[in-house]
Every structure is written in structure tokens, then in C-alpha cells.
N, C-alpha and C positions, 0 to 999 in steps of 0.2 A: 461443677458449675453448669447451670446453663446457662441456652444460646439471648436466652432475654437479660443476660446479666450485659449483655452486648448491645443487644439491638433491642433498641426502647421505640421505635417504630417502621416497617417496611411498606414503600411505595413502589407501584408496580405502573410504566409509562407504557400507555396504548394507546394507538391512534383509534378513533370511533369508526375510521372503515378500514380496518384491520381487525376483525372479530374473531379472524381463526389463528390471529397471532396470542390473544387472549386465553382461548378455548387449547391451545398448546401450553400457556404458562398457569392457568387453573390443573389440569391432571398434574402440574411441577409442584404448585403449592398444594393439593390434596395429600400424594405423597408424603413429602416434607411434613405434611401438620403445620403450617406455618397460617397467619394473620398476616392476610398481603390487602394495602388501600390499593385499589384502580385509578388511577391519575389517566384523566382523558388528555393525550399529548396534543402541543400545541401542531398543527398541520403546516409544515413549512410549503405544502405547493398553492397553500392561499398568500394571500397577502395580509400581514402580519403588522397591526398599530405599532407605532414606533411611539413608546413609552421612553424618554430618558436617549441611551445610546447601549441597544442591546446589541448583541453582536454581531456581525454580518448585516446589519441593515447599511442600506444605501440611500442617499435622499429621493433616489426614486425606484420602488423597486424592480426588478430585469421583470421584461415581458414573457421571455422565454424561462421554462424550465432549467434550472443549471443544478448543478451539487452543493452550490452553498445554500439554496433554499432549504436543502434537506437539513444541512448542520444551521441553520440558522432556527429553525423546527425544534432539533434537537438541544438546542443551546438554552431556548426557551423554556422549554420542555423540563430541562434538567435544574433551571432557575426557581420555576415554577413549585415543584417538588418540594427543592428546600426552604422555602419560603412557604408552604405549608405545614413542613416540619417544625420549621419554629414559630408557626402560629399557635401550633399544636404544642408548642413545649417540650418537643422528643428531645431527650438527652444525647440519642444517635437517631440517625437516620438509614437503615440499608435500601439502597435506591438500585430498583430493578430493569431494565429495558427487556421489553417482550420478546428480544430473542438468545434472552438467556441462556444455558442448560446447564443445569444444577446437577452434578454428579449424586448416586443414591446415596443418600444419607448424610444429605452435605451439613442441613440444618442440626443435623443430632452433631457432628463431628465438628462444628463451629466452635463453640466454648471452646475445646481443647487446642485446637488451633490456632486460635486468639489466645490464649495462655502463653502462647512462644512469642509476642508478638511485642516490639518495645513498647514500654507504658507511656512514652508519647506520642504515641499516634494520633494525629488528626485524619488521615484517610487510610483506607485502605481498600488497595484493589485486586478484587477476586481473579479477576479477568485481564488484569495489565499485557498488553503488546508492546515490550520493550524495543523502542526505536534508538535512544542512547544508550550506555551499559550504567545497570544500576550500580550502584555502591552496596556491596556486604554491611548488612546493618545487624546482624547475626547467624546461628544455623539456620534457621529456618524462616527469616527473611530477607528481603530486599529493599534498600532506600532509593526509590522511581526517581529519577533525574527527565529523562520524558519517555512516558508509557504512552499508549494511546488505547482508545476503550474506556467507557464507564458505563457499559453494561452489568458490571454489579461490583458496587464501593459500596463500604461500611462509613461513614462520615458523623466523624463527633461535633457538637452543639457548638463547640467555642469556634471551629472555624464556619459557621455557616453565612457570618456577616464577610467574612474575607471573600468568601468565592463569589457572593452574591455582589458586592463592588466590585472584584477582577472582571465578570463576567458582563458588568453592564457599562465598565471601563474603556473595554478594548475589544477592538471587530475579529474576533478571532472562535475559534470554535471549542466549545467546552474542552474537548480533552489536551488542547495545546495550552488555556489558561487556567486550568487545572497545576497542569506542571510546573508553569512558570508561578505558580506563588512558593516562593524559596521558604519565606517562613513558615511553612507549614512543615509538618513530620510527615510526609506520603509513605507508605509500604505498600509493600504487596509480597504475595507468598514465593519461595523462592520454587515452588513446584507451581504449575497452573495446573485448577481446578475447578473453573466457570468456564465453559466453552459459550461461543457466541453459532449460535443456528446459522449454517449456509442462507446467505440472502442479502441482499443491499436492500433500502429504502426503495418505495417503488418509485424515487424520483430520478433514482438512479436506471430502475428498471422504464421509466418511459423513454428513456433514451437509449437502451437496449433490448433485445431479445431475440429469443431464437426457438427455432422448434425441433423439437426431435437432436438438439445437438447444433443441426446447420443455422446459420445468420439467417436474420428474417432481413430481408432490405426493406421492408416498411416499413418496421421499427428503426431500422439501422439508419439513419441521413447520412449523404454523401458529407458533410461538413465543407473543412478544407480540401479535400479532394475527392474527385468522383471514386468513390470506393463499390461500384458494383461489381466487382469481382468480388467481392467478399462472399458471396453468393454461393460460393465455392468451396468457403473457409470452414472447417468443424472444429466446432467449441466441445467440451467432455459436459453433459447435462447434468454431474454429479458435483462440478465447478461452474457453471454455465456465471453465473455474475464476476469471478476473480477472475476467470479466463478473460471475460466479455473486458474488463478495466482494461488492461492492458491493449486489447483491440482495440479499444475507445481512442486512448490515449494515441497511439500509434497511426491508425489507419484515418477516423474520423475529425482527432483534432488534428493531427500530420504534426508530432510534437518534434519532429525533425527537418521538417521545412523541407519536403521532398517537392512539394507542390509547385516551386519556384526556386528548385536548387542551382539553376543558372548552366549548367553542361551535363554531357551525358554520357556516364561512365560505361567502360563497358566490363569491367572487373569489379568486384564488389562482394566483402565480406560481411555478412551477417552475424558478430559476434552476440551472444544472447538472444537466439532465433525465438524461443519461447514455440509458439504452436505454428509460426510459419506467417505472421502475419505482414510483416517488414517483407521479408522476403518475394512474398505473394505480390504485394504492391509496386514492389521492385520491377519483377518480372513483368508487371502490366504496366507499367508506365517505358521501361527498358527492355522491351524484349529480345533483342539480340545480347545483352548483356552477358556474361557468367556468373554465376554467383556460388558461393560455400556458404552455408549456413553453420553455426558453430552454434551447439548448448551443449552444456553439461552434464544440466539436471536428467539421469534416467525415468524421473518418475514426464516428464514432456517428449523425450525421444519420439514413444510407439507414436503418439498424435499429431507431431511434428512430420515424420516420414509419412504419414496415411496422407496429411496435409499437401505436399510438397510432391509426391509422386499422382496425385492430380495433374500436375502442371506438364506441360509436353515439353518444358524446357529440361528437366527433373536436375536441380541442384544439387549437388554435391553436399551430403550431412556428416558435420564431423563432431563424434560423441568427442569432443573434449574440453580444457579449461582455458582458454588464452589466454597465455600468462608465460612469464622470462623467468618464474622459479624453477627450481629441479623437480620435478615427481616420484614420486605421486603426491598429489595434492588432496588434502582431505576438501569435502565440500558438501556442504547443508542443503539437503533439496528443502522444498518451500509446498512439495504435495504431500498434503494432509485434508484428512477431513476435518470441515468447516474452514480451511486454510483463508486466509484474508487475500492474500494475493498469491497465484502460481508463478509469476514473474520474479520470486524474491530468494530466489536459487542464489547460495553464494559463495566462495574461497570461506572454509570454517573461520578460520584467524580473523577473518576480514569482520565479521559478525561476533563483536563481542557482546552483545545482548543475547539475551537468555531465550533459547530455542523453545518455545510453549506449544506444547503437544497436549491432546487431551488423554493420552496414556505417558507419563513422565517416564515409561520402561521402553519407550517405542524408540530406535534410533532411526533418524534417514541422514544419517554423516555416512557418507561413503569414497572411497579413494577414487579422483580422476587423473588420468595423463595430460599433461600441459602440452600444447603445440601454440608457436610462434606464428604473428602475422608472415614473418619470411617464409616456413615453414608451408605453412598454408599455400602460399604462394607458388611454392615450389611445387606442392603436390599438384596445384589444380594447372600449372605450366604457365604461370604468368610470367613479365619480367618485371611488373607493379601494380600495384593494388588503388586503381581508381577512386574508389570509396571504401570507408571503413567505417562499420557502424556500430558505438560502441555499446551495449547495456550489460553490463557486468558488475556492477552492485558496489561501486567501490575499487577496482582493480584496472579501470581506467588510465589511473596514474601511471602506474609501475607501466603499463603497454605502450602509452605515449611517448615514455619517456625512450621506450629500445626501438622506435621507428626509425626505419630507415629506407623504407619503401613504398609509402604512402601519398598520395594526393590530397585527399580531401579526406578530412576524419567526422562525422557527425555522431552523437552521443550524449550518453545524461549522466553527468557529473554530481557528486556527494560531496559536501562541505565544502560552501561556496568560497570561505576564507580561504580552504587550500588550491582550491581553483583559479583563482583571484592571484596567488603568489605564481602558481603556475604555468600564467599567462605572461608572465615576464621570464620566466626561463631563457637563458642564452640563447640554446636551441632554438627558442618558437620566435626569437626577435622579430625576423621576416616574413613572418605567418602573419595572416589576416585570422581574427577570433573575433565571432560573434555571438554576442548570447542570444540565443533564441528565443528561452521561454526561459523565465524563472518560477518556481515551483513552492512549496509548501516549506518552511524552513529552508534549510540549504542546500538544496536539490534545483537542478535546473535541467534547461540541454542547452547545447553547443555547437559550432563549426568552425573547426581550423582550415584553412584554404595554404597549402605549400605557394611562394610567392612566386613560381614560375606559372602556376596555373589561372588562366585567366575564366572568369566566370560570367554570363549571361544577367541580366537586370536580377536583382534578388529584393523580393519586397522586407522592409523590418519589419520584423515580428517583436 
């Protein structure tokens, strides 16, 4: 068979001032021998007619730059497409985003791979980032419960009236109501085989950047907190945008409410240090503090410690996993090339979605040693741990639950239902919990306050 018994027409999304995003995806389809349309994408950092109730629109749209301009761009973008497709009458549709990367010979090898593929397929995604754990819908695929990515989906004609109402139904961004249409058959390959090009949207990038590795503070805004010490910080230039998220999130939006945390500890654990960036602001805002910084992931270690022995305070780095299991713990680093986040280090078991590597022979599951908040404690010579800060991907739970020498815990909790049960635990009766910031699906962060500790004005967030 061939790949046209599949793909009855391919649309390829490009912004008009992204030309060399283009001139990257033209040598892809020269290659391939492929018949690719150019779809001029709609620009989400303009202001965008509100037609009906597309997604992420607001009745008035933000003045400033944010990240939903970009997915509101992209939402459009991806509407636009298929609503072309079936003007055009394509029986399928394979809908491309410019930052592709099609493995050699991917177009020749399609038919055959679609041959494995259930025959009710309404989408499939080359490029799926499993965020739920899919369902085994055979050997050689996956039924997507929620992927994220549609950098490159194969999309048959019957469902293109469904996604085109999902998506002008509800403010959400393509790849979330994508997932939620339950009627639909979604797959995707149980191997990943469409890598997506290192780079965010440059709506992402005006809010970020860096040169040579270090933070630019002209690009960087202090946001919620004066962050020029970040000045100081080094990001890896071969990650510079996944590393930069996590900075964002951390330092410029203060997704932990450091900015008005009410007292001032002077013990304080950094579990999921990442490159040091929590920690670095720590230090500048507390600088008589102590601090331990705790990751796991080796592939952040070396940049972590370059980061941190900057510092004249120089904290204490502990390669381990925090966690009350026994060891050794297997655990998923999250550095990869074109990786979507380096922040996404996690307990293997913990991550039951499907590890997507652009070599499926590559492993970075590697054993860590577990060490204990007390543990910690004990090494660094405390007799309690003023602050505790949690990002550990899910493994939050199990560490809360074995505290017993703690103050203040601040952190970003998964599955807000289980969080929600959580917060009525016997244990926490006496605790003050505040949600800080609630997040994209069931993701948020948090603060527990022990009831004997009294706390300064704290603004709600």
C-alpha cells in the first residue's frame, strides 16, 4: 500500500514571519517526496476577530503578551486547516506544524504502519506527549486518553464537524479538546516517531531569553518578585526555552508565593532543585538561611551544582529521591533532546505514560537512593525544617503524609481530586491549606502552615 491510500491531503501551519520555520519544513518534505499545502497560521500575538466563541478568547482581549495568545493562535490555526480540508473534500487530513521532525523515511514507512492501526480510527497522533496513561488498544498502538501535541495527526473526514464544534464550544486549547471528545477513536503509535524541533512560540520567547546560556534581565521582567539575581542563573542553550518554563513559572510568576510568604525561615529544603532556581531566590530573599537542595535527575545535577557554587552561601546538593520507599528507586529523567520540559524528572512507577524518546532504544530510567525529610535534616544538623518545598511530580503525597518535622510545606500538587481528600486528612486537621494557584487540568500549588506557626499578612493569590 501506499501512504496516499491514507492521506488524501497534507497542510503544513506557518506563521508569515517565521520564514525559516518554513525553509526547515520544505528540505522535510523535499526528502519525503511529499505534496505539502502551506496554511499561513493565524498570529495569536495580534488581536484575533472573535467569530462565534473560539477558544481562549476573552470579551476583551489582555493587553500584555501571555501564553494563551499563543494557544489561542494555535487553536485557530488548527480550525482553520480543517475547515479547509473539508472545503476541499479530503477524505483525511494529515495537519503539520512547522516544527515537525519527520524521521528518514517516515512518508515511505506510513502505509505500513497504519496497516497495524485499528480501523476505527478517527485521529491519530504521530507526535502524542502522553500526560494520562493511554489504554493498549493493540501491539503496536495506543488509545490517547489525554496526549498533548498535534504537531502532526492524521484526521479522517467524519470527525472533522466534531472537533470543529468542540473547538468553537469551549475556551480551551486545541490539544486539551481534542482529548476530551470521548467519541472519537484517537491513537497514536505505541513507539514515538514525529519529534517536535526545540523551541516555544515566540510568544513564549518574548517573555524569555537568554544569551550565551545566562538570563538576559531585559527580556526577563522581575513579575511577582524582584528577580535580578537571576542574572546569575545559567540555563543549558541546547534546552534554553524548557529550562527557561520552569524559571518562568518559579522565579517571575513566584508560583509559590515566596513574594508574601508572611516569616522567615531559616531551614529550608529544596526538593526538586531543577537548575537551582527556587533555591537561588531563597538565598536572595533569606540570606542567612540554610538550605539543601535535593534532585535527582543526573542529567540536571552538573548545572545545578555550576549554578549553586555561584552562591557564597554554597548549599548543600543531595543527588537523591525524597521519598519513605526503600531503594533504590528507579527514576525517569526528562533530559532529552527536543525534551518539552527538563522539570519532568520523576519516581518511574509514578509516570505511567509512555516515556517518548526520539530513539525508542534510548533509556534514561536509572536507579536513585531515597533520603527522608528527617534524614536531610539530620545531615544538614537541624532539629526542623522551616520550609519545605515540594516539586517532585506526583510523590508529594506519600512525603506529606511521613512528616513529622516540618513547618511550612509549599509545593505543586497532581490530581487535584486527590488533593482535595487530602486536605481533610486527620493529620492536617490543624493545618492552615491554601491554594495558591490552580493550574491547567489538575495541577495546582499549595501551602500548609503547622498550626503552631504564626504567619505575617499573606496576600490571596
Amino acid at each position: 500500500m501506499n501512504y496516499t491510500d491514507y492521506v488524501d491531503m497534507t497542510i503544513c501551519v506557518n506563521l508569515d514571519r517565521r520564514p525559516e520555520r518554513w525553509k526547515f519544513m520544505e528540505s522535510q518534505f523535499e526528502r519525503e517526496q511529499m505534496e505539502v499545502h502551506r496554511f499561513a497560521g493565524v498570529d495569536g500575538m495580534k488581536r484575533l476577530p472573535i467569530h462565534g466563541r473560539m477558544p481562549l478568547h476573552r470579551d476583551k482581549w489582555p493587553e500584555t503578551l501571555t501564553w494563551n495568545q499563543g494557544m489561542a493562535g494555535s487553536a485557530a490555526s488548527f480550525c482553520s486547516a480543517i475547515m479547509m480540508a473539508k472545503y476541499c473534500e479530503a477524505r483525511t487530513l494529515l495537519y503539520l506544524e512547522d516544527d515537525a521532525v519527520l524521521p528518514q523515511n517516515w512518508m515511505h514507512n506510513l502505509a505500513r504502519q497504519m496497516e497495524g492501526c485499528p480501523k476505527d480510527w478517527d485521529i491519530v497522533n504521530f507526535g502524542a506527549w502522553h500526560v494520562h496513561p493511554p489504554e493498549p488498544a493493540n501491539e503496536h498502538f495506543h488509545r490517547c486518553t489525554l496526549a498533548l501535541n498535534l504537531h502532526c495527526v492524521l484526521i479522517h473526514s467524519r470527525s472533522f464537524d466534531i472537533i470543529l464544534a468542540a473547538l468553537n464550544m469551549k475556551k480551551a486549547d486545541s490539544d486539551h479538546s481534542v482529548c476530551e471528545l470521548t467519541g472519537l477513536s484517537y491513537y497514536a503509535p505505541r513507539h514515538f516517531n514525529v519529534a517536535q524541533k526545540v523551541g516555544f512560540s515566540d510568544c513564549h520567547n518574548r517573555m524569555l531569553d537568554a544569551s550565551q546560556g545566562r538570563m538576559d534581565m531585559d527580556t526577563f521582567p522581575s513579575g511577582n518578585y524582584d528577580a535580578s539575581f537571576m542574572s546569575h542563573l545559567f540555563v543549558r542553550p541546547e534546552h534554553r526555552d524548557a529550562d527557561l518554563l520552569v524559571v518562568n513559572e518559579v522565579v517571575r510568576e513566584d508560583k509559590y508565593g515566596i513574594a508574601d510568604l508572611g516569616f522567615t525561615p531559616k531551614t529550608i529544603i529544596d526538593a526538586g532543585a531543577h537548575l537551582g532556581s527556587f533555591t537561588w531566590m531563597m538565598n536572595d530573599k533569606f540570606p542567612e538561611a540554610s538550605i539543601a537542595s535535593v534532585e535527582a535527575d543526573k542529567g540536571n545535577i552538573g548545572l545545578l551544582s555550576y549554578n549553586l557554587n555561584l552562591m557564597a552561601s554554597k548549599p548543600r546538593i543531595f543527588q537523591n529521591t525524597l521519598s519513605y520507599r526503600k531503594g533504590p528507586i528507579p527514576f525517569r529523567s526528562s533530559i532529552w533532546s527536543g525534551t518539552f520540559s527538563t522539570g519532568l524528572g520523576r519516581i518511574a512507577d509514578l509516570d505511567r505514560s509512555v516515556l517518548h524518546l526520539p530513539d525508542p532504544t534510548t533509556t534514561l530510567e536509572f536507579d536513585t537512593e531515597p533520603m527522608t525529610v528527617e534524614q536531610i535534616a539530620n545531615e544538614m544538623g537541624w532539629a526542623e525544617v522551616d520550609l519545605l518545598k515540594l516539586d517532585i511530580e506526583g510523590e508529594e503525597y506519600d512525603v506529606i503524609e511521613h512528616l513529622s518535622r516540618v513547618k511550612v510545606i509549599i509545593g505543586e500538587f497532581h490530581d487535584a481530586e486527590r488533593f482535595n481528600l487530602f486536605t481533610v486528612h486527620p493529620k492536617f486537621k490543624d493545618w492552615r491549606i491554601d491554594i495558591l494557584h490552580r493550574g491547567q487540568g489538575s495541577t495546582g500549588t499549595f501551602r500548609m502552615v503547622r498550626k503552631d506557626v504564626k504567619l505575617g499578612t499573606n496576600k490571596s493569590r
